[in-house]
N, C-alpha and C positions, 0 to 999 in steps of 0.2 A: 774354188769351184762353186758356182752357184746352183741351185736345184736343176733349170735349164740343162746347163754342162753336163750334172750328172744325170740326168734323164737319160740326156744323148749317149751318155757312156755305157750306162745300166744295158740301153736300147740294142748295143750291140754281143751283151751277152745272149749265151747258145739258148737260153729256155727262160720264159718268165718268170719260172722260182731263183734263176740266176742271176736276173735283172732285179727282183726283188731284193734278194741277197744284198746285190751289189749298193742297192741303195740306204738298204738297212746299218750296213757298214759304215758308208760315208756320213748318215745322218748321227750314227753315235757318234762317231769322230767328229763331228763338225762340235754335239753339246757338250762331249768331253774335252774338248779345247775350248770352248766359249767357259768353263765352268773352271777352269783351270787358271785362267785368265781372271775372271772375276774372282776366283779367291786370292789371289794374288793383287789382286789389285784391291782389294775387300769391295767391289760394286756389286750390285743384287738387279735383279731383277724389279720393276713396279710390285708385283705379288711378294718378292721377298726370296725368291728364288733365285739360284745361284746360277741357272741353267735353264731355257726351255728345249721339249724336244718335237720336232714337226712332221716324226712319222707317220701319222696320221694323212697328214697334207703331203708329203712326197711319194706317200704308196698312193696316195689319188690322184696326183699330177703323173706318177711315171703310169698307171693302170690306164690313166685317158689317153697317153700320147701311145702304148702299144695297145691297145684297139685301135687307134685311129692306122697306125704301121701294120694292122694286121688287113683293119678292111683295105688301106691301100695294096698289098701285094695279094689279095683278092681279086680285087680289080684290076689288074694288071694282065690276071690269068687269060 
């Protein structure tokens, strides 16, 4: 599942902090598998890091697409 998909998925939980949730989850899961992987494979990251994590960047992509799903069923009214 790529950010995309989860977006979409996050999108149709019941409440924003659910959505968040939801995405909070799959982003750990996605470093704790990448990080899993590279110790096992002993690869690093450029920085030396064994793992990055891009919660930062998935609560901004999923917060822009539910404003945008919110002004849309706004404007529907």
């Amino acid at each position: 599942m790529n950010i995309k998909e989860a977006t979409n998925r996050a999108l149709q939980e019941e409440s924003l902090l659910d959505a968040i949730t939801f995405m909070a989850i799959w982003e750990n899961d996605r470093a704790v598998k990448q990080a899993i992987r590279n110790y096992e494979s002993g690869e690093r990251n450029p920085d030396g890091s064994m793992y990055d994590s891009c919660f930062r960047s998935a609560f901004q992509y999923l917060l822009s697409k539910y404003e945008q799903t919110e002004i849309d069923k706004c404007c529907k009214l």
